[in-house]
C-alpha positions in Angstrom: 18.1 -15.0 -4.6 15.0 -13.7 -6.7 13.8 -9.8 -6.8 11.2 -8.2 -4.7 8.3 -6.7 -6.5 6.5 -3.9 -4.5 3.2 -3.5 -5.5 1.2 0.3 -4.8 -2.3 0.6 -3.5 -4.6 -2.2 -5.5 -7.5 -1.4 -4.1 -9.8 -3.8 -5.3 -8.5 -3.7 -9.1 -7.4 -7.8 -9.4 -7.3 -7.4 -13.3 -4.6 -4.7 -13.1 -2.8 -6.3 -10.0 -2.1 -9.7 -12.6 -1.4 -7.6 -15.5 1.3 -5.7 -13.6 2.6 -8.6 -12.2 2.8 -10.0 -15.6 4.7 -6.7 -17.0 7.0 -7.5 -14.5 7.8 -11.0 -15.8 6.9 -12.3 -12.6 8.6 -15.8 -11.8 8.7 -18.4 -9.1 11.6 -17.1 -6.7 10.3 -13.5 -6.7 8.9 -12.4 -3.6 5.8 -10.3 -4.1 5.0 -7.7 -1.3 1.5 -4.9 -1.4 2.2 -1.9 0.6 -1.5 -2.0 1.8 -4.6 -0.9 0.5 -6.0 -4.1 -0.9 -9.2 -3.6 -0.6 -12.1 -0.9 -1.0 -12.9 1.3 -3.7 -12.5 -1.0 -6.7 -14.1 -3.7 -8.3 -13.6 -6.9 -6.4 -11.6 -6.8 -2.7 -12.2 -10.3 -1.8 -10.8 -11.3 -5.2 -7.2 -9.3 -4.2 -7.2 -10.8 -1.2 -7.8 -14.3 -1.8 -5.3 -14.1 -4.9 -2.7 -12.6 -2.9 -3.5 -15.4 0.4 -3.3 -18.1 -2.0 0.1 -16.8 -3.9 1.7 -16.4 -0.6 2.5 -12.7 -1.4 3.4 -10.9 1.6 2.2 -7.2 2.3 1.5 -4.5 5.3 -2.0 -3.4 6.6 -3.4 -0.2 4.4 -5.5 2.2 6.4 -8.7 0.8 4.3 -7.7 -2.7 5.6 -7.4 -1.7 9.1 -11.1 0.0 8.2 -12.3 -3.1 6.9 -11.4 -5.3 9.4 -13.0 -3.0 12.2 -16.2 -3.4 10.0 -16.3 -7.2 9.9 -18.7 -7.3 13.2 -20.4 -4.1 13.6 -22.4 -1.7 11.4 -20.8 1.1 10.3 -21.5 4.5 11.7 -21.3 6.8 8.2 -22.3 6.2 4.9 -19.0 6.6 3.6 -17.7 3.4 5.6 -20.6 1.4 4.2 -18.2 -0.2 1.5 -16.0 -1.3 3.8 -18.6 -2.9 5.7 -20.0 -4.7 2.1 -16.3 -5.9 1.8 -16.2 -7.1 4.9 -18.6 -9.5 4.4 -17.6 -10.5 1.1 -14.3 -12.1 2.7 -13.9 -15.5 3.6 -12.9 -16.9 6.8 -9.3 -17.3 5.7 -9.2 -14.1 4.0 -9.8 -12.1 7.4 -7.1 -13.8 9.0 -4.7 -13.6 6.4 -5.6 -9.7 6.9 -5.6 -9.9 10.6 -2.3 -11.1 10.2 -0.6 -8.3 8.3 2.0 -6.3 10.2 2.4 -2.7 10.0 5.7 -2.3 8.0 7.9 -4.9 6.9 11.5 -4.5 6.8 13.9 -6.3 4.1 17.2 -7.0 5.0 19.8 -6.6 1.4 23.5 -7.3 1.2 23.4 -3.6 -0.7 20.5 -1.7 0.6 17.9 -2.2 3.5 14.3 -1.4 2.6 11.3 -1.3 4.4 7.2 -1.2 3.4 5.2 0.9 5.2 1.1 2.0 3.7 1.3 5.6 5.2 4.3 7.0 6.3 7.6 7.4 9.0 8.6 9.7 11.5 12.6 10.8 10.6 14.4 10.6 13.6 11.9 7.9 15.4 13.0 4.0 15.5 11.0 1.8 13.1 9.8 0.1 16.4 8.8 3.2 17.9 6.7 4.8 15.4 2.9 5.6 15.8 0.7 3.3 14.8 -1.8 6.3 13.1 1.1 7.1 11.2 2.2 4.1 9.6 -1.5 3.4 8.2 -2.2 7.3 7.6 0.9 9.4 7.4 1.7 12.0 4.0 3.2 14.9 5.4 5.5 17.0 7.5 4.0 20.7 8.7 6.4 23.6 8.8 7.1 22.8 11.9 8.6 19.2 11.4 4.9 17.7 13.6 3.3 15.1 11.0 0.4 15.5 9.4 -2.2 12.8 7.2 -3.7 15.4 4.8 -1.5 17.1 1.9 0.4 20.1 3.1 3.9 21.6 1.4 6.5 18.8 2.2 6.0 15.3 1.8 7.6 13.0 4.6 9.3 10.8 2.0 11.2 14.2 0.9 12.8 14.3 4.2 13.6 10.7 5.2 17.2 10.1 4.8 17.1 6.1 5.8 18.3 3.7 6.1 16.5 2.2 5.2 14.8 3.1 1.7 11.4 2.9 2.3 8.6 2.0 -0.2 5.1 3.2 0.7 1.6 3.7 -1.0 -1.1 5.8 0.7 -0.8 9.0 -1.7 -2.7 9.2 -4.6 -3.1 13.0 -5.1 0.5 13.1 -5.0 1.1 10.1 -7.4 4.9 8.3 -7.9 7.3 9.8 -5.3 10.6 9.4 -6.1 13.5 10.5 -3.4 16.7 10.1 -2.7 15.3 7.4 0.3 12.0 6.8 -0.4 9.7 5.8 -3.1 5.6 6.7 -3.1 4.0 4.0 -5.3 0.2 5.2 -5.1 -0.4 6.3 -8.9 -4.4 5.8 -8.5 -5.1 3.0 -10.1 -8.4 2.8 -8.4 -9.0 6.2 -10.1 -8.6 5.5 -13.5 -4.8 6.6 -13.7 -1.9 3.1 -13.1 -0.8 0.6 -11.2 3.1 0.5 -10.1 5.5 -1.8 -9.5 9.1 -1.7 -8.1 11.7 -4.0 -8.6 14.1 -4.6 -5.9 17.3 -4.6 -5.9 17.3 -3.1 -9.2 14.8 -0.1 -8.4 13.0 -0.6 -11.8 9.6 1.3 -11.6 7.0 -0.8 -14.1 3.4 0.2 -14.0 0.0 -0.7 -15.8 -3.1 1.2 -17.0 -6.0 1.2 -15.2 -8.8 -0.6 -16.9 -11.2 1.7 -16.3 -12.3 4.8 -13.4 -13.6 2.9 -10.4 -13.9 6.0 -7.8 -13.5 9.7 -8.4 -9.8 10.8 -7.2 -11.6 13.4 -5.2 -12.5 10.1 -2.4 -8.5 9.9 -2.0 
């Protein structure tokens, strides 16, 4: 049985995607899975996409896809979804299926360890089948008072999720690698100029990339 290589937010950045996958010594009978967050932001969406349709990589819906695919038939309302509506139209027929497709966290079955890939976050205490579908795509943290919360406040969720199963998630650039006891955050920005990161499962080897260049200020996180 091959690894599994989790893959953090790409966001567009196809060059770095291929040469983390490469640092990884990627081979045939590893399974490849994106923790959302293809598209937007970077250079070329439809090229992630199409490159991750075609390699029959698997992957969960980022809050940015989810965007993107509401965008596919209707103007957007804001200038600041106009890029998602640009990528939108760049995709392909198949592409937008393959998107369509994706579920909302996938869960990973190991003789050792069971992981699951989620974009945003989970609730503790809440069945993987139960949890809210605005938190899965947007989650990042837990108030003082245990209700969750999308923007950065003191505690992150993954701090306080004691599994199983481990879960791998993207979503959190500001933040940057997480690393707990049952959880690993693999947004380190690439989109802004900073890496892209890997994780190697079983074997929880962390591998990551440098960006090739700043495509989007890390104040649009």
């Amino acid at each position: 049985m091959g690894r599994t290589i989790f893959v953090g937010d790409v966001h567009g950045c196809i060059d770095e995607l291929k040469d983390l996958l490469m640092a990884c010594g990627q081979h045939d009978d590893d399974q490849v899975i994106l923790v959302g967050d293809l598209v937007a932001k970077g250079p070329d969406s439809q090229a992630v996409v199409q490159f991750a349709r075609e390699s029959r990589f698997a992957a969960v819906l980022g809050n940015h896809d989810d965007h993107v695919l509401q965008l596919r038939d209707r103007a957007p309302k804001s200038a600041k979804r106009a890029e998602h509506a640009q990528v939108a139209q760049s995709l392909s027929v198949a592409d937008v299926a393959w998107l369509q497709a994706l579920p909302l966290y996938l869960e990973l079955p190991h003789s050792e360890l069971p992981v699951v890939a989620v974009h945003g976050g989970l609730l503790p205490g809440v069945p993987l089948a139960e949890q809210p579908r605005k938190y899965l795509l947007n989650l990042r943290s837990l108030r003082e008072d245990g209700t969750p919360s999308r923007k950065i406040e003191p505690r992150p969720w993954g701090e306080v999720w004691h599994g199983p199963p481990h879960a791998v998630f993207g979503h959190d650039a500001m933040r940057g690698l997480q690393l707990y006891d049952h959880a690993t955050g693999l947004d380190t920005g690439c989109v802004y100029g900073q890496r892209l990161t890997g994780l190697i499962w079983p074997q929880r080897q962390l591998v990551s990339v440098p960006a090739r260049r700043n495509y989007a200020p890390l104040s649009d996180a």
